[in-house]
VOMIKOL-405312 format. One record per residue (C-alpha): residue number from 1; x, y, z. Coordinates in steps of 0.02 Angstrom, whole numbers. Layout:
# VOMIKOL-405312
+-----+--------+--------+--------+
|  nr |     xx |     yy |     zz |
+-----+--------+--------+--------+
| NUM |      X |      Y |      Z |
...
+-----+--------+--------+--------+
# end
This chain:
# VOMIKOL-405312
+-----+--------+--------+--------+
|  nr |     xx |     yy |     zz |
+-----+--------+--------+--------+
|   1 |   6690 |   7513 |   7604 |
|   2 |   6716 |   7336 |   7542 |
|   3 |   6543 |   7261 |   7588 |
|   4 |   6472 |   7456 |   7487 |
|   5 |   6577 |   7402 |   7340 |
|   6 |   6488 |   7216 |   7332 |
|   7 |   6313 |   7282 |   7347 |
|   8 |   6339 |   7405 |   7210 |
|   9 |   6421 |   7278 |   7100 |
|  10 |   6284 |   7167 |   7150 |
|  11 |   6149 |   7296 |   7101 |
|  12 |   6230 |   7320 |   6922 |
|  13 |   6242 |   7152 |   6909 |
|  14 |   6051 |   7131 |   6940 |
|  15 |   5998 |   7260 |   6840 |
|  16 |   6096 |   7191 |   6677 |
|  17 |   6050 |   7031 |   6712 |
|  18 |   5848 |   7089 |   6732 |
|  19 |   5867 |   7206 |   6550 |
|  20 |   5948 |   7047 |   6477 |
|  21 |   5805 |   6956 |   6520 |
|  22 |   5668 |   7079 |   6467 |
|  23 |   5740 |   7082 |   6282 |
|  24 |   5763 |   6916 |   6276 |
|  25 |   5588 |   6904 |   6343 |
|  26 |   5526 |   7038 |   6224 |
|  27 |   5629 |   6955 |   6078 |
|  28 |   5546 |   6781 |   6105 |
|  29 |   5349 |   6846 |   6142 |
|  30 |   5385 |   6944 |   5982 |
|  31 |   5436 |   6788 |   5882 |
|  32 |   5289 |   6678 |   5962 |
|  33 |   5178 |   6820 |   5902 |
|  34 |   5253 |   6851 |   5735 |
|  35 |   5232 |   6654 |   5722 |
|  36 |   5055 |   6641 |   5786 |
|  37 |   4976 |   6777 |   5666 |
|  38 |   5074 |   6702 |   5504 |
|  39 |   5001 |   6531 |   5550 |
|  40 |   4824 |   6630 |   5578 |
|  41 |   4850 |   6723 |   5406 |
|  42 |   4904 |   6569 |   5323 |
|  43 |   4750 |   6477 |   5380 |
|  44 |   4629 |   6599 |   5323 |
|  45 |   4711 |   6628 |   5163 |
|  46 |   4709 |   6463 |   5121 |
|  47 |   4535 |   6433 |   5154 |
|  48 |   4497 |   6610 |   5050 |
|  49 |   4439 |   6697 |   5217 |
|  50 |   4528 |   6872 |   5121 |
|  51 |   4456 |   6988 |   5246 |
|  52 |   4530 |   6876 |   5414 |
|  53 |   4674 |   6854 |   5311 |
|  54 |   4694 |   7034 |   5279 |
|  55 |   4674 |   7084 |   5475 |
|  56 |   4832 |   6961 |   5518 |
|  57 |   4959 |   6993 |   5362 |
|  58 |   4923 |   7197 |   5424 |
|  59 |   4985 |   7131 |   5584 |
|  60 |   5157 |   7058 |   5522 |
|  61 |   5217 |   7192 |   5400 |
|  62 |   5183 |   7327 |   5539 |
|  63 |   5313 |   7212 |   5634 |
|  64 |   5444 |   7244 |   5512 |
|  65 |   5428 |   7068 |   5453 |
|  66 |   5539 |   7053 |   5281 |
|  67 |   5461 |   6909 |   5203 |
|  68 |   5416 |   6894 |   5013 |
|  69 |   5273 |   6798 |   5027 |
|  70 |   5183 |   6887 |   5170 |
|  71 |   5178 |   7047 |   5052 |
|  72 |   5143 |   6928 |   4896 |
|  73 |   4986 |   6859 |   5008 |
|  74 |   4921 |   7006 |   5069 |
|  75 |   4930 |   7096 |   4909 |
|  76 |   4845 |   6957 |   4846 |
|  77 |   4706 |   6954 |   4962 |
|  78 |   4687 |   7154 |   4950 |
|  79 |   4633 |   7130 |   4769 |
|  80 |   4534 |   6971 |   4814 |
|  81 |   4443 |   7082 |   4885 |
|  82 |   4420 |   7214 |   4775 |
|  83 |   4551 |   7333 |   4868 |
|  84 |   4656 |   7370 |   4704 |
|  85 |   4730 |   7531 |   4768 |
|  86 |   4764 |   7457 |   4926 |
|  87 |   4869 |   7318 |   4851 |
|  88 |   4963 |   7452 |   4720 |
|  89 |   5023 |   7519 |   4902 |
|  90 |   5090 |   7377 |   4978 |
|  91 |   5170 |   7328 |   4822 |
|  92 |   5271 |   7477 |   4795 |
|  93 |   5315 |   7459 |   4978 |
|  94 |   5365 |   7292 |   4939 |
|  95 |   5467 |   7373 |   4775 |
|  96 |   5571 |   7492 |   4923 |
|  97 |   5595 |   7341 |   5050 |
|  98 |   5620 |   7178 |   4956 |
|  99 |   5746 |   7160 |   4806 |
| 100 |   5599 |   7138 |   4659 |
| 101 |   5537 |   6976 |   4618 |
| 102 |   5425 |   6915 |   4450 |
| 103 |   5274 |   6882 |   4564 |
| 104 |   5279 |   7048 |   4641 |
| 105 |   5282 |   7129 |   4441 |
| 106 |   5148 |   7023 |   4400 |
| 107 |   5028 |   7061 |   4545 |
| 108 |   5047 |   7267 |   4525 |
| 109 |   4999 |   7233 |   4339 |
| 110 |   4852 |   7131 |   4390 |
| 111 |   4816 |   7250 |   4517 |
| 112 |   4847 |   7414 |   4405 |
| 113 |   4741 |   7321 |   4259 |
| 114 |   4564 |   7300 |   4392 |
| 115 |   4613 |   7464 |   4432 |
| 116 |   4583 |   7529 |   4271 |
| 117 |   4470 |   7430 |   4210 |
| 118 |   4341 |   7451 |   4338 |
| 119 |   4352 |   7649 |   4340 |
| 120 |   4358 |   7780 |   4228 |
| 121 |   4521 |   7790 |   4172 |
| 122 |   4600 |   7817 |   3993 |
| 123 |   4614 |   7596 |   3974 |
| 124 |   4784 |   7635 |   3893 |
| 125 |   4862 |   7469 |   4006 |
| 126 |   5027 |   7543 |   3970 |
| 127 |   5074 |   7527 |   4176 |
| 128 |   5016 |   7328 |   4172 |
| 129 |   5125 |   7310 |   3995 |
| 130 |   5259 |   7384 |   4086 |
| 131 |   5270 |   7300 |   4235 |
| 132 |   5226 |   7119 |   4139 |
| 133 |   5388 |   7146 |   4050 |
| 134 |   5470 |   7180 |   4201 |
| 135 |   5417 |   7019 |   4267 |
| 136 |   5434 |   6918 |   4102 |
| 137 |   5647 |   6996 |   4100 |
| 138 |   5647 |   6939 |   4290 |
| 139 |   5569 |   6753 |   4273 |
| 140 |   5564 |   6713 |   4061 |
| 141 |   5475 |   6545 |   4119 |
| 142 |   5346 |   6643 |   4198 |
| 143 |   5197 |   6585 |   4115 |
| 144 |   5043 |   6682 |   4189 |
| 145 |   5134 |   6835 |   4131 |
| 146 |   5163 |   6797 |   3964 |
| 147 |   4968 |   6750 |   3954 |
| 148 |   4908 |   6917 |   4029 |
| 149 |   5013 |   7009 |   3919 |
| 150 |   4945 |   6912 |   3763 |
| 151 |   4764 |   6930 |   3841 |
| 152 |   4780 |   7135 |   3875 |
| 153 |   4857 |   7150 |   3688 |
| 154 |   4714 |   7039 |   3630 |
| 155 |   4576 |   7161 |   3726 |
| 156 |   4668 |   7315 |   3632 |
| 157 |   4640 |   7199 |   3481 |
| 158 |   4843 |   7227 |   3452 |
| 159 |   4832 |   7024 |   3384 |
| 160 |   5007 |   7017 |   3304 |
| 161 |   5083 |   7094 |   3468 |
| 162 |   4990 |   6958 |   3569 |
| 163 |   5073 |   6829 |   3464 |
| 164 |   5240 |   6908 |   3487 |
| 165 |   5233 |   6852 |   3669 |
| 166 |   5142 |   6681 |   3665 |
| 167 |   5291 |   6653 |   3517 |
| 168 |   5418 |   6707 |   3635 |
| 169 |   5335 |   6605 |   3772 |
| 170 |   5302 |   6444 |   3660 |
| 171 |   5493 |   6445 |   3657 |
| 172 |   5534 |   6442 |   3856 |
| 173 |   5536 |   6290 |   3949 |
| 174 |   5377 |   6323 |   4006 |
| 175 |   5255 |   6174 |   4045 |
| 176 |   5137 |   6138 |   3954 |
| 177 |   5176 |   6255 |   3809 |
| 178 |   5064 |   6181 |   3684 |
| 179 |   4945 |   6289 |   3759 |
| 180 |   5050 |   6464 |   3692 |
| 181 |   5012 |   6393 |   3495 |
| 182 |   4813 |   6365 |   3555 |
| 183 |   4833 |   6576 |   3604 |
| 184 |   4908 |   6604 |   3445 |
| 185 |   4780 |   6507 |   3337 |
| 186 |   4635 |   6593 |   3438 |
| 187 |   4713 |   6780 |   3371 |
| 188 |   4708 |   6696 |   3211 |
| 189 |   4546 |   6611 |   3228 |
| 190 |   4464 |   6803 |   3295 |
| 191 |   4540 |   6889 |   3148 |
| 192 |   4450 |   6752 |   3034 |
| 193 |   4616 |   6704 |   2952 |
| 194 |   4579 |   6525 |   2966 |
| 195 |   4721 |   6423 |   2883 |
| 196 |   4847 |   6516 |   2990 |
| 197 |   4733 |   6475 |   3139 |
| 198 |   4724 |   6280 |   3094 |
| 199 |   4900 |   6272 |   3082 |
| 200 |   4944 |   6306 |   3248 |
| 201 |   4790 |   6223 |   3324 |
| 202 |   4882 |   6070 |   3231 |
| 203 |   5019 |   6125 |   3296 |
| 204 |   4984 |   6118 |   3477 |
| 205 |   4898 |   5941 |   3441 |
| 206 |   5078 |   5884 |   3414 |
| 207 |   5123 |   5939 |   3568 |
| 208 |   4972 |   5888 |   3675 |
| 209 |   4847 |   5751 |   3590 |
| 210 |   4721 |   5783 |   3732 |
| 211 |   4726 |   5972 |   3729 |
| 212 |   4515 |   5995 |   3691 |
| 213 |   4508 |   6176 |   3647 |
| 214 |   4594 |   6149 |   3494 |
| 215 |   4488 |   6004 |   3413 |
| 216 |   4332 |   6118 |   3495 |
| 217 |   4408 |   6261 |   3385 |
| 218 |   4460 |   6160 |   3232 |
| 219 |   4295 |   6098 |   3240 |
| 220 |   4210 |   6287 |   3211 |
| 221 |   4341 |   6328 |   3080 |
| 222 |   4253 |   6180 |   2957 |
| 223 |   4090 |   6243 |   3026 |
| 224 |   4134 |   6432 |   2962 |
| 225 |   4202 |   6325 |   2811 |
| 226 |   4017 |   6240 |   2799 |
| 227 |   4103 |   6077 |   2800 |
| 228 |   3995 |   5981 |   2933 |
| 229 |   4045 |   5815 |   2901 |
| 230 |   4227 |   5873 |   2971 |
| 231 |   4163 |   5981 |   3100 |
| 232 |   4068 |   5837 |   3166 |
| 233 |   4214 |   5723 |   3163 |
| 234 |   4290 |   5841 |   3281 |
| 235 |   4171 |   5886 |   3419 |
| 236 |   4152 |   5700 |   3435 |
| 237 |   4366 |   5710 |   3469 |
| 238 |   4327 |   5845 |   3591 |
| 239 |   4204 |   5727 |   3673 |
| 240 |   4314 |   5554 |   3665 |
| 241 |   4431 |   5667 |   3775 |
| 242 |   4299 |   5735 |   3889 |
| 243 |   4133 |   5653 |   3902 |
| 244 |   4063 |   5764 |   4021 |
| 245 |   4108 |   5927 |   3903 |
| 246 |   3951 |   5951 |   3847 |
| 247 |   3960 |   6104 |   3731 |
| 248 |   4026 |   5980 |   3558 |
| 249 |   3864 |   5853 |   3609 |
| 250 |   3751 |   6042 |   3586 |
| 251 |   3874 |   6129 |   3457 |
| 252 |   3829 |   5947 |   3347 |
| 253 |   3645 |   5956 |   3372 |
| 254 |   3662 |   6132 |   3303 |
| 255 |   3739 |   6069 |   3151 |
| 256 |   3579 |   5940 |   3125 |
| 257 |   3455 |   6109 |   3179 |
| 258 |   3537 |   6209 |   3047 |
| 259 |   3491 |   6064 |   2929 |
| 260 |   3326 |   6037 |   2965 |
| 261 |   3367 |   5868 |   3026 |
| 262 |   3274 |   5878 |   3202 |
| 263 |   3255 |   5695 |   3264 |
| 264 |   3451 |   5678 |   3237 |
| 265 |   3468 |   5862 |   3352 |
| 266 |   3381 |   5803 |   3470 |
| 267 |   3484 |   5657 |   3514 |
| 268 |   3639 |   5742 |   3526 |
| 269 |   3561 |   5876 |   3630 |
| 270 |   3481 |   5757 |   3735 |
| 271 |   3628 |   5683 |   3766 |
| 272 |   3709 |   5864 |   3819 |
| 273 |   3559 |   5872 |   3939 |
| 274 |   3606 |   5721 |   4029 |
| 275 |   3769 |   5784 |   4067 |
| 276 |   3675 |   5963 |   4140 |
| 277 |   3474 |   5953 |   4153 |
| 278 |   3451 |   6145 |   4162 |
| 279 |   3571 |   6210 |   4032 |
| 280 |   3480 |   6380 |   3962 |
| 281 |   3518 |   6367 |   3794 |
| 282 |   3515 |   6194 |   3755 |
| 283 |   3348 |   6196 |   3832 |
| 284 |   3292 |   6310 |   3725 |
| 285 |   3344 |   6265 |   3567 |
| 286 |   3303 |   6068 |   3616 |
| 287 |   3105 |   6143 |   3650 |
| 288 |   3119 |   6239 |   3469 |
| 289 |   3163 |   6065 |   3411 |
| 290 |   3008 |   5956 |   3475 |
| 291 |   2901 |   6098 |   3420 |
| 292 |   2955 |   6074 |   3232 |
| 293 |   2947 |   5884 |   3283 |
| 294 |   2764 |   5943 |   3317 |
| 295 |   2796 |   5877 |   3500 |
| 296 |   2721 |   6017 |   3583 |
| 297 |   2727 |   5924 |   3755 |
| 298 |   2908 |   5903 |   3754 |
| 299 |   2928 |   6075 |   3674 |
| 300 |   2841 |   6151 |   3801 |
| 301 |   2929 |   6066 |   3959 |
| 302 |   3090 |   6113 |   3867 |
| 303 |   3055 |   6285 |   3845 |
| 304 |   2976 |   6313 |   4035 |
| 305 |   3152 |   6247 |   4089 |
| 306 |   3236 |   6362 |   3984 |
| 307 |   3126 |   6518 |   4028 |
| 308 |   3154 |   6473 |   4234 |
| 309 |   3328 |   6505 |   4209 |
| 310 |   3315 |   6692 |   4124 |
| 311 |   3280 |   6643 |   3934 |
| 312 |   3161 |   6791 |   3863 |
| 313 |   3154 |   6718 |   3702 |
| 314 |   3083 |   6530 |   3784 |
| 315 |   2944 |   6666 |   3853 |
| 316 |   2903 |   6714 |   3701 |
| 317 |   2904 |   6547 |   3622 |
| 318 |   2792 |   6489 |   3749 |
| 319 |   2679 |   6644 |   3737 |
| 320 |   2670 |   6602 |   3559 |
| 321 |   2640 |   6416 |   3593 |
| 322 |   2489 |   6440 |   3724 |
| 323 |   2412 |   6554 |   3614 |
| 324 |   2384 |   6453 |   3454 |
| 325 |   2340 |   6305 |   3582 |
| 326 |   2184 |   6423 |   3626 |
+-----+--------+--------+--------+
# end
């Protein structure tokens, strides 16, 4: 009876000790695979592989996995990928799971916004408002959704409720805020009220002495103006900043075109040219120049370039070019 009592005990013993090790087992090949498809997902997520990406963050969530940034990646890489609906999905599921974060508001505007703006629609972008100001209450320093929000009441051409948010936002401690009064003077500079727009391109030129959009854009406000001298003087500040920008080297040759002055348009565009050889539209207009130059050889190599890269009216110049040749 006593030996009968062992083995039994014995047996129980074994079998609890044999379930013990199975979960344990199960617990750790679950962990080592949780592990190895996160570091698989992260890889190809990092290198922009969406699809691979996509294949291993599935993977995760299905294991119950309760990580913020697994759901932030994959939703990102759904709508890398053109999968908008798919990403609304995981988001919500996110919303139900997760406590809600700023990032995740911002990506189910993003993704509601290519959602909407890519099919048919009513483009009312009430759903992205709503869930940027969700994320702006959650994260006030959140600075990509303060600039989407600006951007979608831009597209609605809603300017003064754009401003409302890049003001709001040009008073967080948000880096690199200089770049909120920039927004602001663009809604300005669209709605052709110039002397509000100068004063907060001057504005954010206080703040940031190397911000180039704004001399770019102060520059075309004394062009509009017809002051040329000044405009000048300013696309050459955009270029002491960045030498290789080389839109305020064609924007000045413009100014000598429109003047008639062709030998001085020239230069400047030759100079853009340097900086990018097969630029379409500085190609053409350089080609337009040698042929009032009467440099037809020039003008023509110009205008070939031009044409190679799409430019109908280089065609036509040329057209017009070989014909009085003949």
């Amino acid at each position: 009876m006593f030996v009968r009592k062992n083995f039994i005990f014995s047996i129980l013993v074994t079998a609890v000790f044999i379930i013990l090790c199975t979960v344990y087992y199960k617990h750790q090949n679950q962990k080592y695979t949780v592990d190895g498809f996160i570091h698989k997902a992260t890889h190809y997520f990092k290198n922009e592989e969406y699809i691979q990406a996509i294949r291993y963050y599935k993977k995760i969530i299905s294991m119950d996995v309760t990580d913020e940034k697994i759901y932030i990646n994959a939703a990102t890489a759904l709508i890398r990928t053109g999968y908008d609906e798919k990403a609304i999905e995981l988001l919500h599921r996110m919303e139900k799971d997760l406590p809600p974060s700023s990032e995740m508001y911002y990506l189910l505007a993003y993704a509601y916004y290519l959602k909407m703006i890519n099919g048919i629609d009513k483009k009312d972008f009430r759903i992205p408002i709503e869930y940027l100001k969700k994320s702006i209450e959650l994260d006030p320093r959140n600075k990509s959704s303060y600039k989407f929000l600006g951007a979608i009441y831009e597209r609605k051409r809603q300017f003064e409720y754009a401003r409302q948010w890049y003001k709001k936002a040009s008073m967080e401690d948000i880096d690199n805020s200089s770049e909120f009064y920039g927004f602001i003077a663009n809604t300005y500079f669209k709605q052709r009220r110039f002397e509000d727009a100068m004063n907060y391109y001057e504005k954010a030129l206080k703040e940031n002495k190397n911000y180039i959009s704004a001399y770019y854009k102060i520059a075309e406000i004394y062009r509009e103006q017809s002051n040329f001298e000044k405009s000048e003087e300013y696309y050459k500040k955009a270029i002491e900043i960045s030498p290789d920008y080389i839109y305020p080297y064609y924007q000045i040759g413009n100014l000598y075109f429109e003047n008639n002055e062709y030998a001085a348009a020239i230069e400047w565009y030759e100079k853009a040219l340097k900086i990018e050889p097969n630029e379409e539209i500085i190609n053409f207009y350089i080609g337009i120049a040698y042929k009032k130059t009467n440099e037809l050889t020039k003008a023509i190599e110009h205008l070939q370039r031009s044409a190679y890269c799409g430019n109908d009216d280089a065609l036509r110049e040329l057209k017009e070019l070989s014909e009085n040749v003949l």
